[in-house]
C-alpha positions as CSV (number, residue, x, y, z in Angstrom):
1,X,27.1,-23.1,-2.6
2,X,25.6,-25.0,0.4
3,X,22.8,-27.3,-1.0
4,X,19.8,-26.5,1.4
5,X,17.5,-29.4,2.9
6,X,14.5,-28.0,1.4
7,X,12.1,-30.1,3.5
8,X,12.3,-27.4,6.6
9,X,11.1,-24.8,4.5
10,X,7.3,-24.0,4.9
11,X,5.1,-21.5,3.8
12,X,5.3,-18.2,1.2
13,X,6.3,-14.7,2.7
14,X,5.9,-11.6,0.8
15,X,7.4,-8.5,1.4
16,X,5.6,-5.6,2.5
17,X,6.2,-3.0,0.7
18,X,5.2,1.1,2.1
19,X,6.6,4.5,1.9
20,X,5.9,6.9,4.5
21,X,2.9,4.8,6.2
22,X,1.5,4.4,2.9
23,X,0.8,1.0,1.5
24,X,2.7,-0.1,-1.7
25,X,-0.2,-1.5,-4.4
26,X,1.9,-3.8,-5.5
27,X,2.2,-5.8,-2.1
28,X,-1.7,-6.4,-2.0
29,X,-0.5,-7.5,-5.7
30,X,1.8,-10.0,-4.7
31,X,-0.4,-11.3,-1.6
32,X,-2.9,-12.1,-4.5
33,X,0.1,-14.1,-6.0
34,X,0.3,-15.9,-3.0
35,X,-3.1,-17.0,-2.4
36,X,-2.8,-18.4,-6.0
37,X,-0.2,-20.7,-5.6
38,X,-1.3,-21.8,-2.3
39,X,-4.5,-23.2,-3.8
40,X,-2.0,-25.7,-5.6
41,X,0.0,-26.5,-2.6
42,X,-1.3,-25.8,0.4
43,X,1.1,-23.4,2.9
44,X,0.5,-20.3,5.1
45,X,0.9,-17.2,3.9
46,X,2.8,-14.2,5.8
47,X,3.3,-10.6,5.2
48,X,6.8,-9.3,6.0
49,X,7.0,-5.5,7.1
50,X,9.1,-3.1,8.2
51,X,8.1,0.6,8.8
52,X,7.8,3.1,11.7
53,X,4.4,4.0,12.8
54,X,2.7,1.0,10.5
55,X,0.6,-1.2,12.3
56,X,-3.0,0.1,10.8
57,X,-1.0,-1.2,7.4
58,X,-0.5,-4.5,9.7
59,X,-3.6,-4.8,10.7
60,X,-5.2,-4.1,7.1
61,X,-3.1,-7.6,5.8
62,X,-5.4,-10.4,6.2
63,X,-8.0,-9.7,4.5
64,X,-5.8,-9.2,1.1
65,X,-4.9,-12.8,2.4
66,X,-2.0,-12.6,5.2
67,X,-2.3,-15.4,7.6
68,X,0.3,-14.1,9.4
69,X,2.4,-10.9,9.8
70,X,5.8,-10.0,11.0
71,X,6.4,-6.9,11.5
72,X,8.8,-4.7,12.8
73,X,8.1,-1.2,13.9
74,X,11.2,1.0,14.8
75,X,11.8,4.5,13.9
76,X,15.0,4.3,12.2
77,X,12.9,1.9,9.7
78,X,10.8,4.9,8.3
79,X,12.4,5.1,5.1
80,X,14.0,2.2,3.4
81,X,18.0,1.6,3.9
82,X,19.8,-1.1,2.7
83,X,22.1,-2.1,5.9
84,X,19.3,-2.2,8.7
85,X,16.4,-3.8,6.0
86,X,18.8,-6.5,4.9
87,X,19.8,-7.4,8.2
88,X,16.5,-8.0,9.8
89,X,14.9,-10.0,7.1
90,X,17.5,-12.0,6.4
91,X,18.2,-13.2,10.1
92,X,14.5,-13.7,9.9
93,X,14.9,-15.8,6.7
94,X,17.4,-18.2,8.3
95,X,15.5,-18.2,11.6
96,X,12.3,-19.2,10.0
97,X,13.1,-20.8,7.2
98,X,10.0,-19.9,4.4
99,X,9.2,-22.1,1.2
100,X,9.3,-19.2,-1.2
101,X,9.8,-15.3,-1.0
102,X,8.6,-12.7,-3.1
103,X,9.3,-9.4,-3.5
104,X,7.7,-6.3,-5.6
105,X,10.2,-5.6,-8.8
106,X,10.0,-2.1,-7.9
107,X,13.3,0.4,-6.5
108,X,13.5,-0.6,-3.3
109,X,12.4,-4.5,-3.9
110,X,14.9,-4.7,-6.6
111,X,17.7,-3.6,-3.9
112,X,16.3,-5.5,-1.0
113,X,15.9,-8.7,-2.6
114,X,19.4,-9.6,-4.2
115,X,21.1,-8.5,-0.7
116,X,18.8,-11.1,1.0
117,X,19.4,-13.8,-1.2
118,X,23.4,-13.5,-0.9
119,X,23.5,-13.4,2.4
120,X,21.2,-16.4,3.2
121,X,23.1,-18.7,0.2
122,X,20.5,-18.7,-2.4
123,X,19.4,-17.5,-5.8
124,X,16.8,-15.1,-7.1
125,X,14.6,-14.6,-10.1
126,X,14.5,-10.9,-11.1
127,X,11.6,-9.1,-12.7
128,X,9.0,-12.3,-12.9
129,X,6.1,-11.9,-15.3
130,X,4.2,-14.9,-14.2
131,X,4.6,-17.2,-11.2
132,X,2.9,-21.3,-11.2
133,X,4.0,-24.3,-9.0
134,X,4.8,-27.4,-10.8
135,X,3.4,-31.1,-10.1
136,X,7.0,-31.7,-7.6
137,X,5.8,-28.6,-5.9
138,X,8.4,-26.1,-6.9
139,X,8.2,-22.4,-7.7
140,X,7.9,-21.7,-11.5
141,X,9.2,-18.2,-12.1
142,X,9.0,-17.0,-15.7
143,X,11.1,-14.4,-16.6
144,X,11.8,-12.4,-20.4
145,X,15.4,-13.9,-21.1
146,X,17.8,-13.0,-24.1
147,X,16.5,-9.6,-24.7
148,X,12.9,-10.6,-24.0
149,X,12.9,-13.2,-27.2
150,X,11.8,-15.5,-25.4
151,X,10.0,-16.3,-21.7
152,X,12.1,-18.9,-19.5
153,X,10.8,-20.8,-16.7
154,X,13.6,-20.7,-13.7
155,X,13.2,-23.8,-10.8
156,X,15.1,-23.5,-7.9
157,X,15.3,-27.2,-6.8
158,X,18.1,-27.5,-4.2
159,X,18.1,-24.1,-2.7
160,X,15.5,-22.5,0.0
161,X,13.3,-20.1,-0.4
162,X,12.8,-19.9,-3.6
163,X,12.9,-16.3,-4.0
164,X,12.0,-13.9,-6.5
165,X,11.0,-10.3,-7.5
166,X,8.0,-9.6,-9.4
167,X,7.1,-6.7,-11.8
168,X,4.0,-4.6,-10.7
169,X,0.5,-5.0,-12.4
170,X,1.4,-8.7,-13.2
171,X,-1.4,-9.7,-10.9
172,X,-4.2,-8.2,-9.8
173,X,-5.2,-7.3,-6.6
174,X,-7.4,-9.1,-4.9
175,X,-10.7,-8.1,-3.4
176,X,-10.9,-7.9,0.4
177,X,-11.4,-10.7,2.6
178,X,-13.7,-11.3,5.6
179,X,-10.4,-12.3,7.2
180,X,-8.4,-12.4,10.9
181,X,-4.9,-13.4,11.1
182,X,-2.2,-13.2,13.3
183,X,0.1,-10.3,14.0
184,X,3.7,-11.1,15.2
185,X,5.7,-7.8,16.2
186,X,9.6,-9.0,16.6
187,X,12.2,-7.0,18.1
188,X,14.7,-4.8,15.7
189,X,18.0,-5.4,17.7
190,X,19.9,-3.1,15.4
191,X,23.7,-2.0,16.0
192,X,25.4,0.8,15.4
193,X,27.1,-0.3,12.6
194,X,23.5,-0.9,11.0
195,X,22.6,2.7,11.0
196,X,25.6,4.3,9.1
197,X,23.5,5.3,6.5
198,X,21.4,8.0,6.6
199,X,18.6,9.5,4.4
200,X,19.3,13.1,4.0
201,X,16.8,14.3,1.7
202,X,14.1,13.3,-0.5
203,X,12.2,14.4,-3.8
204,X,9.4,13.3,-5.3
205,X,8.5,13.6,-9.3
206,X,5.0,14.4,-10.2
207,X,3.0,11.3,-11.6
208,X,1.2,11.2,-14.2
209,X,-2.7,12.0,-13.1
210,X,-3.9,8.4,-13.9
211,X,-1.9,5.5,-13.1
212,X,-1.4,3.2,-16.1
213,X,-2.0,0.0,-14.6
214,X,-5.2,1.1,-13.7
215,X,-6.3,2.6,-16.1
216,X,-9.3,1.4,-18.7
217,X,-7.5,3.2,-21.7
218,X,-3.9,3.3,-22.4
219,X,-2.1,5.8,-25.3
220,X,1.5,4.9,-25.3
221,X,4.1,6.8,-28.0
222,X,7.2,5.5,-28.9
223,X,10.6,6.8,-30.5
224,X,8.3,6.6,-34.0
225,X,7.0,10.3,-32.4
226,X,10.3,11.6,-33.2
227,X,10.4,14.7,-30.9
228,X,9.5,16.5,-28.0
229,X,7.1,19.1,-29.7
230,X,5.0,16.2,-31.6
231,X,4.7,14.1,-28.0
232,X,1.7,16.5,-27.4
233,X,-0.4,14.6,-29.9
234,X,-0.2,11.3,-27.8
235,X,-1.1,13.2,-24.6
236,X,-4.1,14.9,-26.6
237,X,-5.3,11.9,-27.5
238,X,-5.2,10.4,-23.8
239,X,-7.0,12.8,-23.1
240,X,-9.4,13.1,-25.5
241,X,-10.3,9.2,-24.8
242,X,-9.8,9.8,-21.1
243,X,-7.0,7.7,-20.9
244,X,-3.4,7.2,-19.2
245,X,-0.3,8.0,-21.3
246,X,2.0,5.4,-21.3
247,X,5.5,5.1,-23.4
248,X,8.6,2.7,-24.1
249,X,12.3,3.5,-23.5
250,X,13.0,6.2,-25.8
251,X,10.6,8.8,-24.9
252,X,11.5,8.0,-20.7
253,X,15.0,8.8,-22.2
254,X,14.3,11.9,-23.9
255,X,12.1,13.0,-20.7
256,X,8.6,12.8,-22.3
257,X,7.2,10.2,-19.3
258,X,8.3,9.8,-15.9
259,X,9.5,6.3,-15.0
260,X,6.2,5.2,-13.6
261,X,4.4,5.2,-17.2
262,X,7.1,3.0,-18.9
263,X,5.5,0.0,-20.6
264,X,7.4,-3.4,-20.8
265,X,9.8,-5.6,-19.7
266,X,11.7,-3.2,-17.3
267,X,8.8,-0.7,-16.7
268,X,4.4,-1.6,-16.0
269,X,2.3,-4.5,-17.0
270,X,-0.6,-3.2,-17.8
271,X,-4.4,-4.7,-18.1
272,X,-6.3,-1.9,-20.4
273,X,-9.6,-2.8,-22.5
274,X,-8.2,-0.3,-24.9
275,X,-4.3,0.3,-25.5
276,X,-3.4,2.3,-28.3
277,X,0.6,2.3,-29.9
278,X,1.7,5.1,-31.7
279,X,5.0,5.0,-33.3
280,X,6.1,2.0,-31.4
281,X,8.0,-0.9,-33.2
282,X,6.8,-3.6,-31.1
283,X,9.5,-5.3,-29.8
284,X,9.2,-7.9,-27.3
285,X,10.5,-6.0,-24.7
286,X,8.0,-3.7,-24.6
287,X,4.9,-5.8,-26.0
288,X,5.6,-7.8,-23.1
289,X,3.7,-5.6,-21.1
290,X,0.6,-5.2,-23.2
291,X,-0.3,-8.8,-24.2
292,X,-3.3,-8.8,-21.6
293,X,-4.7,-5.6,-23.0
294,X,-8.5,-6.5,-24.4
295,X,-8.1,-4.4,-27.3
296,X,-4.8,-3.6,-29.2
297,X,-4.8,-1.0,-32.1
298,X,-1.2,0.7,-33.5
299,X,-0.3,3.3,-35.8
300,X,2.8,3.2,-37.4
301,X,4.0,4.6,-40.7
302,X,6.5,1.0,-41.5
303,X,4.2,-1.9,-42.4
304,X,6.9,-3.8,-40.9
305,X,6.7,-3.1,-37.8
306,X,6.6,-5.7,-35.2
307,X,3.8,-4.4,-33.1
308,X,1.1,-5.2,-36.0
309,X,1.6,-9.0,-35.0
310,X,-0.2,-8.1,-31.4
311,X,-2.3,-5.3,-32.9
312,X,-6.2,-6.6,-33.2
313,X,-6.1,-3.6,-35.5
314,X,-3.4,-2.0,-37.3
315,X,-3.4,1.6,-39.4
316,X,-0.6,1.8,-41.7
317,X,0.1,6.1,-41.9
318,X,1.7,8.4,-40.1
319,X,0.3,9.2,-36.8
320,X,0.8,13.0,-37.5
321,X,-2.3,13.2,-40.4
322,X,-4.6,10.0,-38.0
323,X,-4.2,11.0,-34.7
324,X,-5.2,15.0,-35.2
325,X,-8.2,13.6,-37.1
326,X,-9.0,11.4,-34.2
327,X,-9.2,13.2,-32.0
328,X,-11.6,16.3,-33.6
329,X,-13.8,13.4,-33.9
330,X,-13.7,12.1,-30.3
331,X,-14.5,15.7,-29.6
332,X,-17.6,16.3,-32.0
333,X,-18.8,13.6,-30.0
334,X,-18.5,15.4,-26.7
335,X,-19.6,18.9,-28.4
336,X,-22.0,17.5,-30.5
């Protein structure tokens, strides 16, 4: 691999990411990310995006921090496709030659961004939980590494940009910004060969009402709820506490949650003041994803279990005789 002369490469880009004209959370996310590490070394900002139809999203970029925007507007660029995507910001990447890149851990970010790093000759840190630039003014990516025991910090020193992809709900958006920046619209200059593939249809899964990151309460089950019939209780008491339902790997397998209200090191990062565990082990790779909460409380039956080491409260039982109980109080309370 080509060693890059990294003193050409200027500024952070982050990509844009939006669905149907409708903004991605997790870009504003990552512009926040950006601001932050330019406070410790100093380089414009720009917002990379690609759509049809999406310059009000353009427009709405500098005050979440974008000192600049690319954008390019085309209709086959609707809906995200590999071949056409890849090809644009990638001969933008060698054109311009950015510092760092970073891109939302989400579908189409985790797609995009390996495809862009191959074909401009560098590497790329998947699925970052934390992001920091060191005193020699490199990008610190920390990443969950063998199995998620424990958290390793990736430099890219001879290589530019410094790219990588980073889980949603790590950072927090920032609030808007009295801000004007510039707004650069480039042409698309796509080939035929760019547009073999084709969307044909598309589906959308119901989310859950309240989105977990966001939310101020968190109940999350885990394989310790042992079937479909008994996930009810975790849902009751969500709702009870009006909170989000959240969940680990098993119960996404078995079809209890959607994708979108996985917990951990593969699924949200999430912020609560109150997250409560039931029948969750506690394993790194999903506590991962909970060690901001405020508050942590967990039932489990095993005294064992790992989760009681980032529980601020543990209750040794099984959930099945506590959480019923629970919630009839929490609703005496309402129904007094």
């Amino acid at each position: 691999m080509k060693t890059s002369n990294t003193q050409d490469y200027r500024g952070i880009w982050v990509f844009i990411e939006q669905e149907e004209g409708c903004l991605s959370e997790v870009s504003l996310e990552l512009l926040t990310a950006a601001r932050c590490l330019s406070e410790k070394k100093a380089m414009e900002i720009c917002g990379v995006l690609l759509g049809d139809g999406v310059e009000e999203i353009a427009e709405s970029l500098p005050g979440y921090g974008a000192d600049r925007v690319i954008l390019a507007d085309h209709p086959e660029l609707k809906r995200y496709l590999p071949l056409p995507y890849t090809k644009i910001i990638s001969r933008l990447v060698l054109e311009r030659k950015p510092d760092i890149f970073l891109l939302p851990a989400t579908c189409v970010g985790s797609d995009l961004a390996p495809r862009v790093a191959a074909r401009v000759n560098t590497g790329l840190s998947a699925h970052c939980t934390n992001l920091d630039i060191n005193d020699q003014g490199e990008l610190m990516q920390v990443v969950p590494a063998f199995g998620g025991k424990v958290m390793a910090t990736i430099l890219c020193p001879k290589h530019r940009p410094q790219m990588a992809t980073v889980r949603p709900g790590v950072f927090r958006k920032g609030d808007r910004l009295e801000k004007k920046g510039k707004i650069e619209r480039i042409p698309v200059g796509l080939a035929p060969e760019d547009l073999e593939q084709r969307v044909l249809d598309v589906h959308y899964e119901k989310k859950a009402a309240q989105a977990i990151e966001e939310a101020e309460i968190v109940v999350a089950g885990g394989a310790g709820i042992g079937s479909g019939d008994d996930w009810k209780w975790v849902e009751k008491l969500a709702q009870a506490l009006n909170g989000a339902v959240g969940g680990t790997r098993p119960p996404l397998d078995e079809g209890w949650i959607h994708e979108d209200q996985m917990i951990g090191q593969s699924g949200k990062t999430i912020r609560p003041k109150l997250y409560i565990g039931i029948g969750i082990s506690g394993v790194i790779q999903h506590t991962v994803g909970i060690q901001d909460a405020k508050t942590i409380i967990a039932v489990n039956n095993d005294p064992k279990a790992a989760i009681f080491e980032t529980a601020d409260l543990g209750v040794v039982a099984d959930y099945r005789k506590i959480v019923p109980l629970l919630i009839e109080e929490l609703r005496k309370k309402e129904n007094p």
